[in-house]
Structure formats: structure tokens, C-alpha cells
CHARMM-style PDB file with segment names, atoms N, HN, CA, C and O in Angstrom:
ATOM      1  N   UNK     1      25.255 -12.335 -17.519  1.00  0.00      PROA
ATOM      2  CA  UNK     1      24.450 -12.159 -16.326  1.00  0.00      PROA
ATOM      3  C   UNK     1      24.123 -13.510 -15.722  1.00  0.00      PROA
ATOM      4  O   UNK     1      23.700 -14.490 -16.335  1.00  0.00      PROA
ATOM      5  N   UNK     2      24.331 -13.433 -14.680  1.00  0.00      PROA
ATOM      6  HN  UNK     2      24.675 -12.637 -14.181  1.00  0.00      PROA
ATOM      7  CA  UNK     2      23.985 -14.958 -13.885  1.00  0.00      PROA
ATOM      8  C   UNK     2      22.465 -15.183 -13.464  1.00  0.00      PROA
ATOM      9  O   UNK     2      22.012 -14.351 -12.677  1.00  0.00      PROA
ATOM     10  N   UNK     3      21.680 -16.137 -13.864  1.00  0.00      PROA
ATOM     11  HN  UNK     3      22.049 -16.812 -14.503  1.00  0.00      PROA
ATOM     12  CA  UNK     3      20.302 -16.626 -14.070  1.00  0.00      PROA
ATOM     13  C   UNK     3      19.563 -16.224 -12.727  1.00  0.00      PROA
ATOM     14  O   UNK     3      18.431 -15.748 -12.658  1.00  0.00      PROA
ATOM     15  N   UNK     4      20.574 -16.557 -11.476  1.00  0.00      PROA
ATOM     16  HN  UNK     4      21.495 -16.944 -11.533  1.00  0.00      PROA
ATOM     17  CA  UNK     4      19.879 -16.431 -10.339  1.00  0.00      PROA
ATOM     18  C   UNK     4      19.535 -14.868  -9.663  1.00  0.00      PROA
ATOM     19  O   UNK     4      19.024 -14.631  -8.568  1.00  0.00      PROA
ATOM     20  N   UNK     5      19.912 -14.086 -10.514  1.00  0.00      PROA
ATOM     21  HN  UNK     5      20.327 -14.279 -11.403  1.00  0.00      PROA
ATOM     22  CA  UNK     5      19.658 -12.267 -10.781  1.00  0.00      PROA
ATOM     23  C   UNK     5      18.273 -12.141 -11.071  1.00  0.00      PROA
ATOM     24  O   UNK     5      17.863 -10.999 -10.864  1.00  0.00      PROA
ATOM     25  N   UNK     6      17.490 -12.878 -11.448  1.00  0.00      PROA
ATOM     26  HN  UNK     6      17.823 -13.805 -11.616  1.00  0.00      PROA
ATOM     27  CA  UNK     6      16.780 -12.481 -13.084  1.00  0.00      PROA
ATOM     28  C   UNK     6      15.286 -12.268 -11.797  1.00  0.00      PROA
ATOM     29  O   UNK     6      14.646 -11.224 -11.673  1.00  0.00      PROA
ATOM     30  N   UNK     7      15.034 -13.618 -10.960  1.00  0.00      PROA
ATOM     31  HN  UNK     7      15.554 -14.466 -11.060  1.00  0.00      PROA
ATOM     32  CA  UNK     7      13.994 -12.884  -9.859  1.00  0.00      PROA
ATOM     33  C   UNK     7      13.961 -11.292  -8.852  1.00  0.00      PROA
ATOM     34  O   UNK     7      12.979 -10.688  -8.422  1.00  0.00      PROA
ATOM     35  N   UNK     8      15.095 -11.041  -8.749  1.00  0.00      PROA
ATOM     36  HN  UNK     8      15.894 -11.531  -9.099  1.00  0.00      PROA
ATOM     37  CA  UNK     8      15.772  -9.911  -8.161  1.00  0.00      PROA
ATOM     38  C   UNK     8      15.179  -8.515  -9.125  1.00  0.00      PROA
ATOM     39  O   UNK     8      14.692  -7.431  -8.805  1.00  0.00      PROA
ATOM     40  N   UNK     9      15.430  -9.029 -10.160  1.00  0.00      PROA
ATOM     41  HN  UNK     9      15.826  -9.910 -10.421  1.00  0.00      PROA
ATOM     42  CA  UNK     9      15.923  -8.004 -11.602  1.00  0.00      PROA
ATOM     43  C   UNK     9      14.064  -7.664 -11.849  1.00  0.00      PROA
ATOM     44  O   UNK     9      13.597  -6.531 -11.736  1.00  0.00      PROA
ATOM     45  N   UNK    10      13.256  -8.851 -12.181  1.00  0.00      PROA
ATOM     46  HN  UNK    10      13.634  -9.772 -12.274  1.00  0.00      PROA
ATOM     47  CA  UNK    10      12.016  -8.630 -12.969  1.00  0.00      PROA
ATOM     48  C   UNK    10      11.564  -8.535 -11.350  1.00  0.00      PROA
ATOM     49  O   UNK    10      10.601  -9.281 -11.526  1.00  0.00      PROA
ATOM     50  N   UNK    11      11.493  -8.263 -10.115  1.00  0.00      PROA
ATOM     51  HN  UNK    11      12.275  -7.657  -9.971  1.00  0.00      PROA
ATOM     52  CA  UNK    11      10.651  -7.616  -9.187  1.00  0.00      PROA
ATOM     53  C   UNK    11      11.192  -6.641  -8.798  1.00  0.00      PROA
ATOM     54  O   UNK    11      11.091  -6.599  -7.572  1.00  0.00      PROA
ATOM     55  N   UNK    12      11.873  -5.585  -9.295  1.00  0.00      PROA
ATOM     56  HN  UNK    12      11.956  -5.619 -10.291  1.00  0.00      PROA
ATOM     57  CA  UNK    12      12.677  -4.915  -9.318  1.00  0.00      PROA
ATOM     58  C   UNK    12      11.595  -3.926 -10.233  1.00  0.00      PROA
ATOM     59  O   UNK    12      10.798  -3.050  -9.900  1.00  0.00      PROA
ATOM     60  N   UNK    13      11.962  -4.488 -11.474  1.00  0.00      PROA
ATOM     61  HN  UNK    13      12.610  -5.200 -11.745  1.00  0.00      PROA
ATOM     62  CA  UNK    13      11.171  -3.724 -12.220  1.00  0.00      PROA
ATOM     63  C   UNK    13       9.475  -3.608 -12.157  1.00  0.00      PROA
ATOM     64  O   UNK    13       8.743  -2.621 -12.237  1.00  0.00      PROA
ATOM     65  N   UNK    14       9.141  -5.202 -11.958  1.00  0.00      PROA
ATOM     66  HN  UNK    14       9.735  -6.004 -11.893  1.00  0.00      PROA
ATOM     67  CA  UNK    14       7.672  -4.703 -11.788  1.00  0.00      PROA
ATOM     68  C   UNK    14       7.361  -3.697 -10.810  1.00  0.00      PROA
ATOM     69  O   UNK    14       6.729  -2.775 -11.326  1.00  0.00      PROA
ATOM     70  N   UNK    15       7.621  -3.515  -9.349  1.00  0.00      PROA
ATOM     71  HN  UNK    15       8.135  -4.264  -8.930  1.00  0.00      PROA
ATOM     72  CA  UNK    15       7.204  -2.992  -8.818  1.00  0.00      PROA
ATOM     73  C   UNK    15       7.770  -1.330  -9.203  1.00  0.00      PROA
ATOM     74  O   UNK    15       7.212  -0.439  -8.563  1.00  0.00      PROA
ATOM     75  N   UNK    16       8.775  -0.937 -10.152  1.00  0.00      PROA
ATOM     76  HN  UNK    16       9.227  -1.661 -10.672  1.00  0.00      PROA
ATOM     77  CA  UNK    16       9.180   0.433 -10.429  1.00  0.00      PROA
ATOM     78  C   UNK    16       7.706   0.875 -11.661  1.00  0.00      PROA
ATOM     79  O   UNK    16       7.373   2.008 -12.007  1.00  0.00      PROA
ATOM     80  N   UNK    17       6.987  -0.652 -12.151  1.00  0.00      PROA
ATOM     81  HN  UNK    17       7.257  -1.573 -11.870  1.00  0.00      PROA
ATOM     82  CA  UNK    17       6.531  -0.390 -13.208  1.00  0.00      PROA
ATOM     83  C   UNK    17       4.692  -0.161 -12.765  1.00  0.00      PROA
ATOM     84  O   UNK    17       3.702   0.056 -13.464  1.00  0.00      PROA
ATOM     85  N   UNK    18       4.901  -0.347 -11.208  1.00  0.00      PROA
ATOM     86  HN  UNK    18       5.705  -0.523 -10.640  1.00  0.00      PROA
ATOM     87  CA  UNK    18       3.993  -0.218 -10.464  1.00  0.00      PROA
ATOM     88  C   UNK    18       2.075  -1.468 -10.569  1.00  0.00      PROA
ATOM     89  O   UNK    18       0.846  -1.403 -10.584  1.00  0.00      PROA
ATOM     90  N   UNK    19       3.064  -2.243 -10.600  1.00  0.00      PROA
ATOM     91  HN  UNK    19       4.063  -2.296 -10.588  1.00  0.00      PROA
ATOM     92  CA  UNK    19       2.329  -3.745 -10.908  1.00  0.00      PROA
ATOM     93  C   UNK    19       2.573  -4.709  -9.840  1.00  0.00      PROA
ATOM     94  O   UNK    19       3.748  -5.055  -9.725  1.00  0.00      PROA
ATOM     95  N   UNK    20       1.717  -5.226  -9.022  1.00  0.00      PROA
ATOM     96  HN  UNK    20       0.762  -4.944  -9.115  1.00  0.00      PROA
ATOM     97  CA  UNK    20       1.038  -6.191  -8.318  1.00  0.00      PROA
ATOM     98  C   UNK    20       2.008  -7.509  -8.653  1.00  0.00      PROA
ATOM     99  O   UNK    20       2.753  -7.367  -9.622  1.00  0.00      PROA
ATOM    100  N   UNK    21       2.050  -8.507  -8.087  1.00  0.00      PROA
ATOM    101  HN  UNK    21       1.445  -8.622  -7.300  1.00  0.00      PROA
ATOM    102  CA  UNK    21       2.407  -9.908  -8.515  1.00  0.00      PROA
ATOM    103  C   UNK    21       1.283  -9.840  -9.467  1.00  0.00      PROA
ATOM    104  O   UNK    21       1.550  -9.414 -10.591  1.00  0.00      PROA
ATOM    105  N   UNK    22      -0.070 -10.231  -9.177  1.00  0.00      PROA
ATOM    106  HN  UNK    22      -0.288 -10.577  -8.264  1.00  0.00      PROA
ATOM    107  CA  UNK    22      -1.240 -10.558  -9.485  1.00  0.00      PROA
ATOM    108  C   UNK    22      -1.878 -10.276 -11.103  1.00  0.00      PROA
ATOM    109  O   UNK    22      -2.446 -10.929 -11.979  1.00  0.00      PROA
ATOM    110  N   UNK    23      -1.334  -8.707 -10.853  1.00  0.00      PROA
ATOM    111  HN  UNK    23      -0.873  -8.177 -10.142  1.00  0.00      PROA
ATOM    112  CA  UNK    23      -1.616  -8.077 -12.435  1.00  0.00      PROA
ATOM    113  C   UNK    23      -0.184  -8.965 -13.452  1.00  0.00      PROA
ATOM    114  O   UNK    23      -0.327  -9.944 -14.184  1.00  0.00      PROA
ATOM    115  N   UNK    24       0.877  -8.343 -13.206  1.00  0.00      PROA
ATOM    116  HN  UNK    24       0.993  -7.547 -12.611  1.00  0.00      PROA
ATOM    117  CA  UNK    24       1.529  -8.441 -13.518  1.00  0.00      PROA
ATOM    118  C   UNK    24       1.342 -10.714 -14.377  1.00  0.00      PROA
ATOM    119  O   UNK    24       1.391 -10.977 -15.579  1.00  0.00      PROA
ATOM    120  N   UNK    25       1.224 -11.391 -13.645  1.00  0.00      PROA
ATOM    121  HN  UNK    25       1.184 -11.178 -12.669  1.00  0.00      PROA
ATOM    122  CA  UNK    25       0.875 -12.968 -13.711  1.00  0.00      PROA
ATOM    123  C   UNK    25      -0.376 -13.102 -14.519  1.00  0.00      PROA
ATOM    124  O   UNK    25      -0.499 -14.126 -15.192  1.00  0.00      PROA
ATOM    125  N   UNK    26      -1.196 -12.316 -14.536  1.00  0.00      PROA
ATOM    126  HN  UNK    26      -1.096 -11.485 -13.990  1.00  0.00      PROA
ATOM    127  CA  UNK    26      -2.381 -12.118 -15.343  1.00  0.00      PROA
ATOM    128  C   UNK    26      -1.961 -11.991 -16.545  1.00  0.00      PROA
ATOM    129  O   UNK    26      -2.056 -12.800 -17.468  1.00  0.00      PROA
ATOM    130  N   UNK    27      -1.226 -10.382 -16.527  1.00  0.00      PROA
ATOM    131  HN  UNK    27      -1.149  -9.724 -15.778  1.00  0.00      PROA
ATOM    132  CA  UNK    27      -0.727 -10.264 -18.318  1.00  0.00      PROA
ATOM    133  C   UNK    27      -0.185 -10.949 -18.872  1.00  0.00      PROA
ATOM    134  O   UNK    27      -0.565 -11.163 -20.023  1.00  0.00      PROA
ATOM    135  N   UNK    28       1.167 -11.767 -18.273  1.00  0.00      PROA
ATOM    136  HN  UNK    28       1.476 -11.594 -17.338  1.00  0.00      PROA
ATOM    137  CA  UNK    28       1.513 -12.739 -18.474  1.00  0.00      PROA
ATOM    138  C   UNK    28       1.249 -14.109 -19.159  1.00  0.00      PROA
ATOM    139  O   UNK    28       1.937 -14.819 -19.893  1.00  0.00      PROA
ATOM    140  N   UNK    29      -0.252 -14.236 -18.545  1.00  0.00      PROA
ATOM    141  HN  UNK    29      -0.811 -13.660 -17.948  1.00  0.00      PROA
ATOM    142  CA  UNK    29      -0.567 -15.611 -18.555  1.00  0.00      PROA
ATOM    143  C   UNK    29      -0.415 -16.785 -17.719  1.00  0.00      PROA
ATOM    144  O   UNK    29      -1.070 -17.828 -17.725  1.00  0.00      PROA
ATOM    145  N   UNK    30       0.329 -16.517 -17.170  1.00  0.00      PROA
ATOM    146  HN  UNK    30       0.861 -15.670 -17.165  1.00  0.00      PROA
ATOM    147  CA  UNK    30       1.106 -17.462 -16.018  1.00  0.00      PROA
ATOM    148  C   UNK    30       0.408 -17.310 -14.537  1.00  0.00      PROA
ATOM    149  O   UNK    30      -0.210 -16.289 -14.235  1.00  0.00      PROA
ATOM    150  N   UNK    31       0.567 -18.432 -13.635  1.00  0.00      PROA
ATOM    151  HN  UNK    31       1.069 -19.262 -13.880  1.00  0.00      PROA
ATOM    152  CA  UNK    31      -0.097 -18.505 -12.791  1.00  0.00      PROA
ATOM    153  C   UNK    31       0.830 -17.349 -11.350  1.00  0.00      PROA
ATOM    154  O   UNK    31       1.948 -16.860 -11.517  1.00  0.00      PROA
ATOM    155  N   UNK    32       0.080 -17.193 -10.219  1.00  0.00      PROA
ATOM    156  HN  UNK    32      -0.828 -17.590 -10.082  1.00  0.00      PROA
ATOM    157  CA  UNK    32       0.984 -16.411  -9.605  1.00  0.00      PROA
ATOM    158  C   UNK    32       1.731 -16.774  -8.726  1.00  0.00      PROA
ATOM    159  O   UNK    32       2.435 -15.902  -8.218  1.00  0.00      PROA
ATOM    160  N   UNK    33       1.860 -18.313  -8.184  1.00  0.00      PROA
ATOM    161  HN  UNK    33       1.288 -19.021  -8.597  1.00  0.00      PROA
ATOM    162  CA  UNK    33       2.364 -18.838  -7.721  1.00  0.00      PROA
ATOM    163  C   UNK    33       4.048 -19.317  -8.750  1.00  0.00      PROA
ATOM    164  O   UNK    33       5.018 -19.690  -8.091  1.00  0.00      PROA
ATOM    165  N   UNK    34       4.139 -19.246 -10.049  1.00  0.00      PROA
ATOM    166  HN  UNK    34       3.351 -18.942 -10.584  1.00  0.00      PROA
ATOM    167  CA  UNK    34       5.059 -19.335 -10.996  1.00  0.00      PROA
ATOM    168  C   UNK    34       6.154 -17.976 -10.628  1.00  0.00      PROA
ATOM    169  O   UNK    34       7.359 -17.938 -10.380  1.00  0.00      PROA
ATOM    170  N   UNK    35       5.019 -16.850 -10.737  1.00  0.00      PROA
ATOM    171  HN  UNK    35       4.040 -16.881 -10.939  1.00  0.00      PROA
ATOM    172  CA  UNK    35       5.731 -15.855 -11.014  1.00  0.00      PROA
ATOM    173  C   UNK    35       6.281 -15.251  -9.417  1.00  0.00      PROA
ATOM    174  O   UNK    35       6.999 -14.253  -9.480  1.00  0.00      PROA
ATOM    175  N   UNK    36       6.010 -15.748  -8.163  1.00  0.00      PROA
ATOM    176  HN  UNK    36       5.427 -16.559  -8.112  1.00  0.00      PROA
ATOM    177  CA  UNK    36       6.502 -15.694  -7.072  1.00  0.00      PROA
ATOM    178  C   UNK    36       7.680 -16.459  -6.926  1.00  0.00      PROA
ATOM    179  O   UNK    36       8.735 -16.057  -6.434  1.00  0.00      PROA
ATOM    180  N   UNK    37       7.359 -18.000  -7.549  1.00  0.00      PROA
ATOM    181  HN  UNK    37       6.503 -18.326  -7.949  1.00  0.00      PROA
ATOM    182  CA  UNK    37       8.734 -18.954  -7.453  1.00  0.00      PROA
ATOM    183  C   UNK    37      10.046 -18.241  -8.559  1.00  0.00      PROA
ATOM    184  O   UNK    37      11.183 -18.139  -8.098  1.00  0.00      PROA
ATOM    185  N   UNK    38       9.854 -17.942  -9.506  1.00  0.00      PROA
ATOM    186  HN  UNK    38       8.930 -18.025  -9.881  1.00  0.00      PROA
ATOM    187  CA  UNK    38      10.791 -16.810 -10.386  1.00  0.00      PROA
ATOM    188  C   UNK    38      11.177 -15.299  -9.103  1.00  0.00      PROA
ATOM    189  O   UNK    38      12.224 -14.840  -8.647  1.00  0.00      PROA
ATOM    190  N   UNK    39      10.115 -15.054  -8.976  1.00  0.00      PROA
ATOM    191  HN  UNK    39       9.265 -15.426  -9.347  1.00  0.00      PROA
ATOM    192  CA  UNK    39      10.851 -13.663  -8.065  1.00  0.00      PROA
ATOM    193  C   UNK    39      11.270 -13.853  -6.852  1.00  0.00      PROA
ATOM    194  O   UNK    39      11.788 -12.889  -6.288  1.00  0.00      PROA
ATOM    195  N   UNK    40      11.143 -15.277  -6.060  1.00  0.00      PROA
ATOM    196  HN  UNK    40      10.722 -16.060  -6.518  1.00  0.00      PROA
ATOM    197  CA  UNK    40      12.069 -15.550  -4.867  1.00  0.00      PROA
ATOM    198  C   UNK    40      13.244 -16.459  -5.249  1.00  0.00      PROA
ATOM    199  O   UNK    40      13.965 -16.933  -4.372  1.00  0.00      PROA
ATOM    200  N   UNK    41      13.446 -16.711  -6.580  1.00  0.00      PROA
ATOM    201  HN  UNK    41      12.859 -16.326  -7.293  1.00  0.00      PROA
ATOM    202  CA  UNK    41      14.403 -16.985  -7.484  1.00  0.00      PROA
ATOM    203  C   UNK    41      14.704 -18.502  -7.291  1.00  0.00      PROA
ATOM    204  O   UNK    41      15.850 -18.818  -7.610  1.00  0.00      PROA
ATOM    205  N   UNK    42      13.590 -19.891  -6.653  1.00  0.00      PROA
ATOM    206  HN  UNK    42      12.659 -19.635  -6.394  1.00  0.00      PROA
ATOM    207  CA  UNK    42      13.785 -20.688  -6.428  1.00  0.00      PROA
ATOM    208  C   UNK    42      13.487 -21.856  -7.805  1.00  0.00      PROA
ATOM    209  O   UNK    42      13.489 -23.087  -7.776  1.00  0.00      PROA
ATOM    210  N   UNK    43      13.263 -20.978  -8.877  1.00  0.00      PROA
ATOM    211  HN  UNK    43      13.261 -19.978  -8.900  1.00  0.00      PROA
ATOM    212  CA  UNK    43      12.566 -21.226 -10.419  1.00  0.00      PROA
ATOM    213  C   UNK    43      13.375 -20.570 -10.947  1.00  0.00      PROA
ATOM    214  O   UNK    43      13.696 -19.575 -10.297  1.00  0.00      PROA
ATOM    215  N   UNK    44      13.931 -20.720 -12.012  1.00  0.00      PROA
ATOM    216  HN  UNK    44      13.670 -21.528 -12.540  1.00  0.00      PROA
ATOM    217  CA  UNK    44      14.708 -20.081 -13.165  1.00  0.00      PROA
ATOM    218  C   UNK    44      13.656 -20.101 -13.976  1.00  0.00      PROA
ATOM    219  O   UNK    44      12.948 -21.091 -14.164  1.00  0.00      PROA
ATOM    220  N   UNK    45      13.466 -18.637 -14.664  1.00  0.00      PROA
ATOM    221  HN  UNK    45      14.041 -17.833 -14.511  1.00  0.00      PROA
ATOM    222  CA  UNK    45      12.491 -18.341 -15.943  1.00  0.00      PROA
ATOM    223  C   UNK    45      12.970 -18.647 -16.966  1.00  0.00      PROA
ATOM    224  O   UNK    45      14.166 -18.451 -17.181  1.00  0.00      PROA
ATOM    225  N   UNK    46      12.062 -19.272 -17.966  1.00  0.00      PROA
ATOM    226  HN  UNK    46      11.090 -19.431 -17.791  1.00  0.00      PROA
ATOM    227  CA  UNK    46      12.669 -19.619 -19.201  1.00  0.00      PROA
ATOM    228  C   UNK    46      13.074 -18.392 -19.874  1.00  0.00      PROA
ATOM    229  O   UNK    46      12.704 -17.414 -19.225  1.00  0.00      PROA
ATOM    230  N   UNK    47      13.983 -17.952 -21.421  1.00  0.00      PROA
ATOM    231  HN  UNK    47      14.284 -18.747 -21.948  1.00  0.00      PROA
ATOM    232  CA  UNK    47      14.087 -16.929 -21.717  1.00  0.00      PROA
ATOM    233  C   UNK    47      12.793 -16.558 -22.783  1.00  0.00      PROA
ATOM    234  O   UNK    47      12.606 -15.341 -22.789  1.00  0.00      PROA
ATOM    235  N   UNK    48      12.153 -17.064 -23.397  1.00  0.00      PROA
ATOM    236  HN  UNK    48      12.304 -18.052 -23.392  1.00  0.00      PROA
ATOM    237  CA  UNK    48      11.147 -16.787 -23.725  1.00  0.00      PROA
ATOM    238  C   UNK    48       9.646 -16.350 -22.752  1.00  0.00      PROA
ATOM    239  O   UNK    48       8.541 -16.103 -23.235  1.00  0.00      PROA
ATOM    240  N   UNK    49       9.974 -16.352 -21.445  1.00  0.00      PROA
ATOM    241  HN  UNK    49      10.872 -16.552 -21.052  1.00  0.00      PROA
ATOM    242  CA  UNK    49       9.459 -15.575 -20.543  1.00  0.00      PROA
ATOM    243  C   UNK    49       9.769 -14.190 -19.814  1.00  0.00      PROA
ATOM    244  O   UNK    49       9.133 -13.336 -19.196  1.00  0.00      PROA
ATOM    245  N   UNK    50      11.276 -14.455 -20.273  1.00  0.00      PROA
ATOM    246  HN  UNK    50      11.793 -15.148 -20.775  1.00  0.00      PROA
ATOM    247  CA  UNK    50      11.588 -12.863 -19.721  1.00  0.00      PROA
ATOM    248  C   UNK    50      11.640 -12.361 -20.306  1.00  0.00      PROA
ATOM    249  O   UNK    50      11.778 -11.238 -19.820  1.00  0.00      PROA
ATOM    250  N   UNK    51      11.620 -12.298 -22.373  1.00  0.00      PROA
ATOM    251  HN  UNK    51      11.508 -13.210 -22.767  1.00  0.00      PROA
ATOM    252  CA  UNK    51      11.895 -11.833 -22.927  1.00  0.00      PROA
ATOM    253  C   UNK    51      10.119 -11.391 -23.082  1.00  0.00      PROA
ATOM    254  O   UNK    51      10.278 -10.172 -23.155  1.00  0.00      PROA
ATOM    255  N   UNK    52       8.859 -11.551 -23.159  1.00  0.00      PROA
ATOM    256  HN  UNK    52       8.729 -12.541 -23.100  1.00  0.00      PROA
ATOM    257  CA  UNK    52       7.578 -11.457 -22.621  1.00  0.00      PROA
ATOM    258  C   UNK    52       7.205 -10.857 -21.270  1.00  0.00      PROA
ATOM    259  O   UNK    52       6.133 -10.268 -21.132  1.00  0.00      PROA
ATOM    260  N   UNK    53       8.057 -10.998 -20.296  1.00  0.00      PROA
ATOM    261  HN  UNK    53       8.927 -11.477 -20.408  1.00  0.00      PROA
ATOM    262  CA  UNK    53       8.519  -9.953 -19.284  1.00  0.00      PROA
ATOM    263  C   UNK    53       8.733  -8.850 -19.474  1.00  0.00      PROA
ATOM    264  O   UNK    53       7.759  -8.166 -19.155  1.00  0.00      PROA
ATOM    265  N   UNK    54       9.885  -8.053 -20.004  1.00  0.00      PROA
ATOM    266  HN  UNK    54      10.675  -8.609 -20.263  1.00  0.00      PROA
ATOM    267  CA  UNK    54      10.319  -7.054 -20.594  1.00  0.00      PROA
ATOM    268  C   UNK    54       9.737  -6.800 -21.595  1.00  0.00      PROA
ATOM    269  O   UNK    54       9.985  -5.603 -21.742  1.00  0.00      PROA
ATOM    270  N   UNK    55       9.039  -7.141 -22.513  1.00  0.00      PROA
ATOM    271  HN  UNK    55       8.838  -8.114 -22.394  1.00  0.00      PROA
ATOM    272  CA  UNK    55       7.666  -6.454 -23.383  1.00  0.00      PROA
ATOM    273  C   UNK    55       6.516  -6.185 -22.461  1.00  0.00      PROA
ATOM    274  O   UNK    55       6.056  -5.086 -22.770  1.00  0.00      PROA
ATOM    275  N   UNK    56       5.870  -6.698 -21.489  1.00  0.00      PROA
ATOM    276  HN  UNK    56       6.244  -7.591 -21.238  1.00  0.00      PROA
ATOM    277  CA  UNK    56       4.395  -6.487 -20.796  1.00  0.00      PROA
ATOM    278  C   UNK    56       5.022  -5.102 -19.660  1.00  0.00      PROA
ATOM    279  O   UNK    56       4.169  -4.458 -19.049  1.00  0.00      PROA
ATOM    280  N   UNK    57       6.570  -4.741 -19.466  1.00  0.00      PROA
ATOM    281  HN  UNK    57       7.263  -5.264 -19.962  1.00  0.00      PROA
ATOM    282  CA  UNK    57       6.922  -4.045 -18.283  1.00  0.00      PROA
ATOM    283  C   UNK    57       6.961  -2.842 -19.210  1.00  0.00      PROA
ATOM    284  O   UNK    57       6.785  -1.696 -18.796  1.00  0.00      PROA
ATOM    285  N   UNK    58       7.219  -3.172 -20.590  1.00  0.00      PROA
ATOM    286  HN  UNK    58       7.362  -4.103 -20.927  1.00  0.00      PROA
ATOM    287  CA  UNK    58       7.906  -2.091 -21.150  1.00  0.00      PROA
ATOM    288  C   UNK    58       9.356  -1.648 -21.172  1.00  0.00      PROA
ATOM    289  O   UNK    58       9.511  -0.454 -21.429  1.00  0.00      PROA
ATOM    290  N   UNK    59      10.625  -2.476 -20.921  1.00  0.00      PROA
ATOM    291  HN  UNK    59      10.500  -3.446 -20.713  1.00  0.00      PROA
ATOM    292  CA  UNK    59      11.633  -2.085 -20.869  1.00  0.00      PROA
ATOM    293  C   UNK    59      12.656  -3.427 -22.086  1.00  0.00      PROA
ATOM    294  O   UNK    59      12.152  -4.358 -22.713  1.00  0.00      PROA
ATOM    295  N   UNK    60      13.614  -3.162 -22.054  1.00  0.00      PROA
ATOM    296  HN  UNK    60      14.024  -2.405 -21.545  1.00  0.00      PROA
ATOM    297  CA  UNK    60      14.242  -3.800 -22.993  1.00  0.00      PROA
ATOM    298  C   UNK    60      15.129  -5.170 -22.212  1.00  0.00      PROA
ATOM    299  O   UNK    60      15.185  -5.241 -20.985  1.00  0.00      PROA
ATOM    300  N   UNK    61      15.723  -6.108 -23.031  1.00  0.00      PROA
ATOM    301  HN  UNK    61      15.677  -6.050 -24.028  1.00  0.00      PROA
ATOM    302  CA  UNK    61      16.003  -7.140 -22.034  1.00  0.00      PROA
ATOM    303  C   UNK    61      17.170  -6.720 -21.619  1.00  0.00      PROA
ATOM    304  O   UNK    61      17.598  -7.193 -20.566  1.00  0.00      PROA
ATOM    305  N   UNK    62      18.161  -5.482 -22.533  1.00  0.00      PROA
ATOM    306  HN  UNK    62      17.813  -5.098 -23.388  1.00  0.00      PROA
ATOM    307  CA  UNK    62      19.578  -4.811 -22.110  1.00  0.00      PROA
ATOM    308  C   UNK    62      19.135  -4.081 -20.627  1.00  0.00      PROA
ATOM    309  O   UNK    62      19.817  -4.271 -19.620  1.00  0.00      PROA
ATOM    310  N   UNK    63      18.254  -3.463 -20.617  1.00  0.00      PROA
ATOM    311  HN  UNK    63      17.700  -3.309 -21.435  1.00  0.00      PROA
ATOM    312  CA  UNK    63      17.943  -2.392 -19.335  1.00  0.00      PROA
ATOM    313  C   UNK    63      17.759  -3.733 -17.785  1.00  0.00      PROA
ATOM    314  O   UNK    63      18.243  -3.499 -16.677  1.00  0.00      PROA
ATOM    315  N   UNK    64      16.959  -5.063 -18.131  1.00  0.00      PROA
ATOM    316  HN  UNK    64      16.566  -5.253 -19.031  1.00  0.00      PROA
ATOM    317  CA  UNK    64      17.168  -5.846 -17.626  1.00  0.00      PROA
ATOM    318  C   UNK    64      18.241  -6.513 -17.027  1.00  0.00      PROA
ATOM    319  O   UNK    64      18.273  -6.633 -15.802  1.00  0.00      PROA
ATOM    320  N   UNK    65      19.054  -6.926 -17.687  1.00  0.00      PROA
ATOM    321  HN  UNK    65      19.028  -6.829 -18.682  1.00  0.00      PROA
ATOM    322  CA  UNK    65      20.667  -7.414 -17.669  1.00  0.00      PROA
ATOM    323  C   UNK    65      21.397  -5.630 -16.576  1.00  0.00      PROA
ATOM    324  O   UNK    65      22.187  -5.598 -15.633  1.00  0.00      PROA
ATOM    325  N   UNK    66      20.835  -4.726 -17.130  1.00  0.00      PROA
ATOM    326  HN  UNK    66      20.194  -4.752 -17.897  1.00  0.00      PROA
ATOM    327  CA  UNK    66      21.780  -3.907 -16.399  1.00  0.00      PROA
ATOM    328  C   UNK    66      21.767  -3.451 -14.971  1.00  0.00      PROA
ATOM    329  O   UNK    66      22.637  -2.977 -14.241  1.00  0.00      PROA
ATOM    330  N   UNK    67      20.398  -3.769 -14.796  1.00  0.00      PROA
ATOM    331  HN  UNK    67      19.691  -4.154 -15.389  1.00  0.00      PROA
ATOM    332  CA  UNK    67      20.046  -2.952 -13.442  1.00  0.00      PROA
ATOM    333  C   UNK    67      20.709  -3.671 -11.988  1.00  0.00      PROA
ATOM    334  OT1 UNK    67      20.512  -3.145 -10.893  1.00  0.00      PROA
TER     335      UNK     67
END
């Protein structure tokens, strides 16, 4: 999967998972200005963030990669 997917992919899901930037950056930990620069994909997420992504959304990092 090519890295520059991955903002596309995790606002994709948050909003199917019916989460805010705001909430969503909260659970996280992360600020929401981070998690905007990741979802307009001008930031590459580390993988120990998406893999913390896909645990707080509830989906797996395969369902990630696929969508």
C-alpha cells in the first residue's frame, strides 16, 4: 500500500466510525492539527500511529490497507 493512501484511508474510516477530527485526536492523544496534516496527507503517520488508529476505530490494519 502506498503511504500517501493512509490520510484518505483513516478519514475514511473515522468518519464511517462516526468521529469528529476532534474526538477522534483526543483518543489518540495527538494534537488536531497532526491529525488534519495526516488526513490531508501532507504528514505521513508513523506506523505505530496507525496501528493505534485502527485499535481506537476498531478495525484491523488489513481492513485498512483494503479499503
Amino acid at each position: 500500500m502506498e503511504e500517501e493512501q493512509w490520510g484518505r484511508k483513516i478519514r475514511a474510516f473515522r468518519k464511517l466510525k462516526g468521529y469528529t477530527q476532534a474526538t477522534l485526536a483526543k483518543e489518540l492523544g495527538i494534537s488536531l492539527t497532526l491529525l488534519g496534516e495526516i488526513e490531508r496527507e501532507s504528514r505521513k503517520p508513523e506506523k505505530t500511529l496507525v496501528l493505534k488508529i485502527c485499535d481506537t476505530l476498531g478495525i484491523s490494519l488489513r481492513e485498512m490497507q483494503e479499503l
